[in-house]
N, C-alpha and C positions, 0 to 999 in steps of 0.2 A: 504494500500500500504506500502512497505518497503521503510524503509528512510536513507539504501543504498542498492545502487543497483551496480551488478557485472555484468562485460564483461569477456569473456574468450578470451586468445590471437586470435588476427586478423593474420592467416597464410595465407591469401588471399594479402593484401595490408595493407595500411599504415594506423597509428590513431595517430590524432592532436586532438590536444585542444587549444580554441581558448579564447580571454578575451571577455568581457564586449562586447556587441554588441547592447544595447541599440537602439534599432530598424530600426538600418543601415544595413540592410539584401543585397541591393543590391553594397553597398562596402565590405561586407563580401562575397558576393559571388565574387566580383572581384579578391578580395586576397587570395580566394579557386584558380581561374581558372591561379591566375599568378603562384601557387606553382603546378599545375598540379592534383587538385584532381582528383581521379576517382569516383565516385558515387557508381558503379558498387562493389567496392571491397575497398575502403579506409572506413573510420568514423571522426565522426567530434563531438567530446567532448567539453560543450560547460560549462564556469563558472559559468552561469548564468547571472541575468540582461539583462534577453532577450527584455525589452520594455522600457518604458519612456523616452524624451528626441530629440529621431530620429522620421524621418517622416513616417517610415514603420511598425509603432509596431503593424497593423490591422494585416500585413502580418504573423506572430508570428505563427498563428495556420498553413497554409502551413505548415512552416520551422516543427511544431510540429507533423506534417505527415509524413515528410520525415523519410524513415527505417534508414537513417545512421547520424542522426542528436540525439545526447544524451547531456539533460543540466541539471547541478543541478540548484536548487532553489534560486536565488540571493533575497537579501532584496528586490529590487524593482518589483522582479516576484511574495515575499510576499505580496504585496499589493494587486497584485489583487485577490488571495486568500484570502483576507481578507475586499475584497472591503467595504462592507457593515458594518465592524466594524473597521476598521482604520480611525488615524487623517488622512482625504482627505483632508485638508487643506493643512499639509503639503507634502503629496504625489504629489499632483497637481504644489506645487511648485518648487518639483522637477523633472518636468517632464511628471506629469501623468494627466495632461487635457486631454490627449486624451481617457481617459476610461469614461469619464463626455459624453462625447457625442455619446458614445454607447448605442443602446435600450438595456431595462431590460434582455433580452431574450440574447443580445450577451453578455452582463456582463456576465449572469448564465453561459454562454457556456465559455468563456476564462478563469473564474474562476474553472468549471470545470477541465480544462485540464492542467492545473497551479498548481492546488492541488496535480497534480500526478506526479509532480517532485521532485525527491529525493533530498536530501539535501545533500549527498556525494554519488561519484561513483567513484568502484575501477574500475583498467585494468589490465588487466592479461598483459604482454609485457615478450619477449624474456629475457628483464634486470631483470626481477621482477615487485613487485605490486605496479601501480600507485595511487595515492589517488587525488582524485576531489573535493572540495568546493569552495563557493564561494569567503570566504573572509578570511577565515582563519582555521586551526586543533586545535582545543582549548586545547588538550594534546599533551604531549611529547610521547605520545604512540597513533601509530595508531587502535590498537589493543581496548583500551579504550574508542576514539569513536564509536569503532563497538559495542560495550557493551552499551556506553551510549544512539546510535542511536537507540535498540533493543524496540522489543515491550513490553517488561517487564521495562521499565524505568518507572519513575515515573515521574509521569504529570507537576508538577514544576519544577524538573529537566531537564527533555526533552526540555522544551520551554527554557531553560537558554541557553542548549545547541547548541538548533536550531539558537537562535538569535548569540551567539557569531561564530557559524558558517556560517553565513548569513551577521553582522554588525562588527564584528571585526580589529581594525588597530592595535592592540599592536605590534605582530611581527616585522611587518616593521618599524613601528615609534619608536620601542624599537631597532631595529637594530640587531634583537636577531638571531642567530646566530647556535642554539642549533639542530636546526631541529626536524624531528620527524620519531622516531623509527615504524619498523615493513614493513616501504614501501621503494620501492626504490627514490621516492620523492612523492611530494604533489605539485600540481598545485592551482593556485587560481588567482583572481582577486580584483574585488571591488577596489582598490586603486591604482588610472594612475599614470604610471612610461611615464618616457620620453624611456625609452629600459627596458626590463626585467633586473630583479633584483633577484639573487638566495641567500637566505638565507639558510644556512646547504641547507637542499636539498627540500626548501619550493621556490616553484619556483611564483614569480609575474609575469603575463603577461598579466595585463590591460595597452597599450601600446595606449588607447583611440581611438581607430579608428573609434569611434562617434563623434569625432571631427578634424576632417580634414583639420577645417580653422584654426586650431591651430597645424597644421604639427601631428597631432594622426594615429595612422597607426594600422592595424590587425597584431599582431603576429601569428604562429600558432609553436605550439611544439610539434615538433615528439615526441609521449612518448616512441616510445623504443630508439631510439637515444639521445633524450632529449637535440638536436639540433633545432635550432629556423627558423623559415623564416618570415621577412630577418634574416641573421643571427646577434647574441648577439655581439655589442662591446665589447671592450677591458675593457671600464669603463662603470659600469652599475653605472649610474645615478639615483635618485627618487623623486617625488615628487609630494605630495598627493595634493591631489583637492579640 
C-alpha cells in the first residue's frame, strides 16, 4: 500500500477534517449532523487516533467502510498494527484495554484494516494542496515527505519518518512558526488544544472531543475554506495533554 494517498478536488460538496476521535464515533457523528454533512457528496478526512480511550472503538471498522470517511494512521491506530509486537503494557495504559478483550481472529481483522492507512493524505481543494498527518510534517518541504514516504526509502529511514509523523510535539511546543512549503496548509492533531491553533499554515485541531467532561468538542475544517466549525476564536489558546 502507499503511505500517501491523494484525493482529487471534491466539485460535488464539501471536505472537513476532523481531530482525534478516539472512539467517540457517536459524538463525532453529532458534530457531523450539527454542521450539516451530507454523506451523499461531502468527505470527512480524519487525523487519525481512531481508537483507545472512548467507548466505541469496536465501532472503528463500520466508520472504516464508510466510502466518504478517509484517516491517516495516528500513533495509537499504530498499535494495533503492531499489536503482537508492541509494549501492551503501555498501550493499555493509554487507553487500549479494549483490544485485550478481543478474540484472536478480531485482532487479525482490525489489524488488518489499520495497516492500510496511510500515514499522510493530500487534497486536491479549489485553494490548493492540503496535506494530512497525524501529528506533525517533519520537513519544511512538503514535497520531501513525498520522497521520504516513497517506496524507494530506506527501511530505517522510513520508520524515523513514520514515527515523527505519527508521535511528534516539537512544532507546537516549539511554537515554530515557519510552516511548510509546497501545500496550501497541513492539518494534524495528536496534541488537544483548548481551540485550534495555526502555526504558518500547520493547522492543530485536536480540540479533544473525546473528552466532553472536560468541555472537549469536535472541530471540523473546511479544507478549501480552511474555516472551522465552531468557528476559531480570536485567541487560539494551547495546551498539551
Amino acid at each position: 500500500m502507499s503511505l500517501i494517498k491523494r484525493f482529487t478536488r471534491n466539485t460535488d460538496g464539501r471536505d472537513f477534517a476532523v481531530g482525534d476521535i478516539h472512539g467517540c464515533f457517536t459524538l463525532l457523528q453529532a458534530a457531523l449532523d450539527r454542521a450539516g454533512f451530507d454523506s451523499a457528496v461531502d468527505r470527512l478526512f480524519s487525523v487519525g487516533d481512531l481508537v483507545d480511550r472512548g467507548p466505541e472503538c469496536r465501532d472503528v471498522l463500520e466508520w472504516l467502510g464508510k466510502p466518504w470517511f478517509h484517516p491517516v494512521r495516528g500513533n495509537h491506530d499504530d498499535y494495533v498494527c503492531r499489536f503482537n509486537t508492541c509494549d501492551t503494557e503501555n498501550w493499555f495504559y493509554n487507553g487500549g484495554a479494549w483490544f485485550a478483550s478481543l478474540a484472536w481472529d478480531e485482532q487479525r481483522e482490525f489489524a488488518a484494516q489499520f495497516r492500510e492507512l496511510p500515514i499522510a493524505i493530500e487534497v486536491e481543494t479549489e485553494g490548493g494542496l492540503v496535506g494530512i498527518v497525524h501529528a506533525d510534517c517533519p520537513f519544511h518541504d512538503w514535497g520531501q515527505l513525498q520522497i521520504e514516504l516513497s517506496e524507494l526509502a530506506e527501511a530505517k529511514r522510513l520508520k524515523l519518518v513514520k514515527n515523527t509523523c505519527m508521535w511528534s510535539r516539537s512544532r507546537i511546543t516549539d511554537d515554530d512558526h515557519a510552516g511548510v512549503k509546497g501545500v496550501r496548509a497541513v492539518v494534524c492533531g495528536h496534541t488537544p488544544v483548548n481551540a485550534p491553533v495555526v502555526l504558518g499554515n500547520v493547522f492543530h485541531i485536536d480540540t479533544a472531543g473525546w473528552l466532553p467532561h472536560m468541555r472537549g468538542y469536535f472541530t471540523l475544517l473546511n479544507l478549501s475554506t480552511l474555516e472551522s466549525i465552531p468557528p476559531m476564536p480570536a485567541k487560539l489558546d494551547w495546551v498539551a495533554a
